[in-house]
Residue, then its C-alpha position, 0 to 999 in steps of 0.5 A: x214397245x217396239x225395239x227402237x222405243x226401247x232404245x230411245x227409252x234406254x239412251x234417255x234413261x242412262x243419260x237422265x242417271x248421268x247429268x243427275x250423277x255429274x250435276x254436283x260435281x259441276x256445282x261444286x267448281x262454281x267460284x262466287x266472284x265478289x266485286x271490290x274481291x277481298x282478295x285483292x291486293x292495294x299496291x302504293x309506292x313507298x318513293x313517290x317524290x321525283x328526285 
């Protein structure tokens, strides 16, 4: 192999080891988005009549 097939080889491997390495890390931060949200927060007002 010639010097720059090396190189090539060597660049392609340690970024192959990366994306493996940070691929969880990037899953981990994936947030379900539910539609209706059970978390959101029904507002009614107490005083609705006019005075």
């Amino acid at each position: 192999m010639t010097l720059t097939k090396k190189v090539v080889a060597t660049v392609a491997l340690i970024l192959g080891a990366t994306a493996a390495a940070a691929s969880p890390a990037l899953a981990n931060n994936a947030m379900p988005v539910s539609p209706g949200g059970s978390q959101t927060t029904v507002v009614t007002p107490q005083d609705s009549h006019a005075p």
